[in-house]
N, C-alpha and C positions, 0 to 999 in steps of 0.2 A: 445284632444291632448294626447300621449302615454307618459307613465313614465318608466323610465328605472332603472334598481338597480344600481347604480354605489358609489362605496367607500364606501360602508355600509348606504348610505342616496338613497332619490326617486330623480331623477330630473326628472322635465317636461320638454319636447322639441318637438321642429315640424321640419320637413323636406321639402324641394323642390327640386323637380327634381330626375334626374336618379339615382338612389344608385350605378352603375357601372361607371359614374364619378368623376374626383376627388374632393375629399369633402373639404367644405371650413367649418368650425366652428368658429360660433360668439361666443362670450362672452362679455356680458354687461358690463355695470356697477355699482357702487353704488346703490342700494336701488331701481334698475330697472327690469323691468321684459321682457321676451325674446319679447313682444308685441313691446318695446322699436326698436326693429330691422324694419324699416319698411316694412308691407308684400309685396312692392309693388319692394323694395331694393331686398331683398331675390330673388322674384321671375324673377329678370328681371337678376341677376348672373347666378341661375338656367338656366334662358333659354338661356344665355351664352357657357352653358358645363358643370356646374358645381353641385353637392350635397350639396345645403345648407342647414345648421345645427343652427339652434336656440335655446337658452334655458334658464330655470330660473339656478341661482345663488342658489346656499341654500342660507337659509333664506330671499328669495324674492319668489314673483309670488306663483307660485302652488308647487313648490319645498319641501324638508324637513324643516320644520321651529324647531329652536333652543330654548330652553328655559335656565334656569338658574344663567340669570342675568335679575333685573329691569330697569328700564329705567333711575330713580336713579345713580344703580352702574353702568351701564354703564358711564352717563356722567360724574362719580368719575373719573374712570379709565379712560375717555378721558382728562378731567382735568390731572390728574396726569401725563402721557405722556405728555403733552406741559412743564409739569416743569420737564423733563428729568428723573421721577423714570420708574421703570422698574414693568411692574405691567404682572398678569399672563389672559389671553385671551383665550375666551370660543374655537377658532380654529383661524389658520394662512395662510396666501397667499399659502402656500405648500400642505393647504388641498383644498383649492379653486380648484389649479392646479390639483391636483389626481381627483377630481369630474369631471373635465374635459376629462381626460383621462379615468376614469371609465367609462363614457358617448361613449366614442369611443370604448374601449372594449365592451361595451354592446352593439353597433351598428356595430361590426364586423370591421372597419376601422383602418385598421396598421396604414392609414398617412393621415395628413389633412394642408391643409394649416391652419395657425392658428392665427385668427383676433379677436381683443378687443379693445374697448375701454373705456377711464378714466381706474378707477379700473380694467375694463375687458384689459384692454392692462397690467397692472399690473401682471394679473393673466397667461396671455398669454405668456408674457416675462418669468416669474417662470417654465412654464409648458416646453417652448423649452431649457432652461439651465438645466433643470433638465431631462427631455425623450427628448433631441435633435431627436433621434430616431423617432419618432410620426409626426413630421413637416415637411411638404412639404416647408413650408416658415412660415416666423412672419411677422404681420398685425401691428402695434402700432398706436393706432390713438389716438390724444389729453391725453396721459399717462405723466409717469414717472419711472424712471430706480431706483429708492427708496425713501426713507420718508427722505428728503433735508430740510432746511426753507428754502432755494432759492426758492424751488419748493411749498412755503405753497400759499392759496389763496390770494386772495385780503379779506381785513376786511369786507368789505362790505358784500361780497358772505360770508364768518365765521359767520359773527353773523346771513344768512339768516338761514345756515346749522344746525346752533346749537339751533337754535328754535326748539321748538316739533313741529312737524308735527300734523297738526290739522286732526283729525280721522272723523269730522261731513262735510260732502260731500259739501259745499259751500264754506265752510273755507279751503277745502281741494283745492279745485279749483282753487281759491286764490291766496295761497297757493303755489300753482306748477306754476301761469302764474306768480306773481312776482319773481321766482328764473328764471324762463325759460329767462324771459327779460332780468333780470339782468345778465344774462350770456351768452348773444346772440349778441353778438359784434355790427360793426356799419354796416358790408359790405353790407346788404339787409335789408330791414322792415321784424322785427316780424312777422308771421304769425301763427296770434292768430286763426284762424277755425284748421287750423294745429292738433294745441296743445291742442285745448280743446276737441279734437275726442279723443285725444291722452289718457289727463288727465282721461277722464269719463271714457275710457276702463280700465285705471289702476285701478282707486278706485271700478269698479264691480269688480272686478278681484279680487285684495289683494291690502289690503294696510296694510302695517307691519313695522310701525316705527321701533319697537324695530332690527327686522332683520337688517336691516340701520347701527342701530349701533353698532350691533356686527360687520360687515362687516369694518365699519368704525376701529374698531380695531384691525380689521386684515390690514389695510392697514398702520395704523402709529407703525405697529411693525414687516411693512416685514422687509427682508435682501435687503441692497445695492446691486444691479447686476449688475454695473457696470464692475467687473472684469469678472465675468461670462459671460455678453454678448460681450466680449471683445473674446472671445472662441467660437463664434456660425462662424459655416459654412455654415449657409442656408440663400438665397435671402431674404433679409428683407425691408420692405416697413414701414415706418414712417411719418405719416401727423398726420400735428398739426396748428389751428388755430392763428394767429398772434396777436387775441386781447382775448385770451382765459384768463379771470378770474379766473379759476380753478385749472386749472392747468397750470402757467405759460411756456412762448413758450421755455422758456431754459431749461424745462423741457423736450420738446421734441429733442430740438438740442443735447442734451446732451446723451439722449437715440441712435440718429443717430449716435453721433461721439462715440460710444462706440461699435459698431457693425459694425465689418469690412463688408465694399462695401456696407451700407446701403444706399437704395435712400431716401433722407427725400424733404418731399411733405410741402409745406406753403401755407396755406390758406389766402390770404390779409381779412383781416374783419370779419374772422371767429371769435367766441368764443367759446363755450365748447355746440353744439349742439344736437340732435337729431336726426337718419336720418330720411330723407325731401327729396327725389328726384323732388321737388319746391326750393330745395335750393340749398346748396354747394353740396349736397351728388352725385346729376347727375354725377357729375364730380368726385366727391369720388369714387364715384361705377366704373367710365371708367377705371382712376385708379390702383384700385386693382383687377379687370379684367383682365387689361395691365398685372402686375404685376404676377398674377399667370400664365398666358399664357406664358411665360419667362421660368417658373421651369418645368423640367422632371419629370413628375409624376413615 
């Protein structure tokens, strides 16, 4: 896969489809790597009309990885944020957002439609309030409009997140199918061959605790965008799962009702998934499809 220079770091990404139609750019999330997008998702948009764009996050996947905190001080400084101090953070949602834009500058692309989710809907929402300009449209799927406690997980999912991440390949496996369940609502069966194709390509791949949590710091110390997205003038598309443990659904309503003429999309049974064109995503994908075929490129 190609790397490109953007905002002083590497990021890795892959493309489908024509470069002379309108580009759609994914953005992950949390501790995910652009693999997370599934290739099969990507390619069936592509063959829609569209230029899809995938790619790692700093400090995930093949990307720049960050150093200067342990794993230690990180979870100090995630400690200390839950008791409301103010602690200083190796980088913030507003550099996330410029890597993304750097990614498009380096790909030649004035405008994209621009789709994320969990964190990457975080990052995506920053990147349109900040370069409205850049956006064909906003994607929000299963996110959040800031760091709320309305909006904190379930304890259950806290205390899975706040384990170390096991770094030896069986524990890791583990590992990633007890979070995946536990955050996979009731509306369909698990589909564990799915996830363990999934899991194994991530741990060949990278697997980067530490990245996780700086990432994770950058998310309990974005800005509220509530008022900001209250200022966007481009078509926006919001879907959010109704049994999602992660980030609870009024966290998406909340994102909708801030965002004049937003369509918000509810998933009965969803929880904070994967895309799986075997699952919710068939219909995710028709969708945001629907959805960009709407905007004048």
């Amino acid at each position: 896969m190609p790397k490109a220079n953007a905002n002083g770091i590497q990021i890795e990404y892959e493309t489908f489809g024509d470069s002379s139609h309108s580009a759609l750019l994914l953005i992950i999330g949390l501790g995910a790597q652009l693999i997370f997008w599934q290739e099969e998702f990507c390619q069936q948009i592509a063959d829609a009309g569209y230029y899809v764009i995938r790619f790692d996050n700093r400090d995930s996947g093949l990307s720049t990885k960050f150093g200067g905190l342990t794993a230690e001080e990180i979870l100090e400084k995630i400690e200390a944020l839950f008791m409301g101090q103010k602690v200083s953070v190796p980088y913030k949602m507003e550099d996330m957002a410029n890597d993304a834009v750097g990614l498009l500058d380096a790909l030649k692309i004035d405008k994209a439609h621009i789709c994320g989710m969990s964190m990457g809907g975080m990052i995506a929402q920053t990147l349109v309030v900040s370069t409205s300009s850049r956006a064909l449209s906003l994607i929000s799927i299963y996110s959040q409009c800031g760091d709320r406690p309305e909006y904190a997980a379930t304890q259950e999912v806290m205390e899975v997140m706040m384990k170390p991440v096991p770094k030896e390949h069986d524990a890791y496996i583990d590992y990633m199918h007890k979070f995946y369940r536990l955050t996979w609502g009731t509306g369909l069966p698990y589909d564990h061959d799915f996830h363990q194709i999934l899991i194994d390509k991530a741990y060949e791949r990278s697997v980067y605790p530490e990245g996780s949590g700086r990432q994770y710091l950058a998310i309990k110390t974005q800005k509220d965008r509530t008022d900001d997205l209250g200022n966007l003038r481009i078509p926006s598309l919001v879907i959010h799962g109704d049994e999602d443990p992660v980030v609870p659904l009024i966290a998406g309503q909340d994102t909708a009702d801030a965002i004049p003429g937003a369509e918000f999309m509810v998933v009965k049974g969803m929880g904070h998934v994967m895309p799986n064109l075997n699952t919710y995503w068939s219909e995710i994908k028709d969708t945001i499809i629907g959805h960009m075929g709407k905007v004048q490129a």
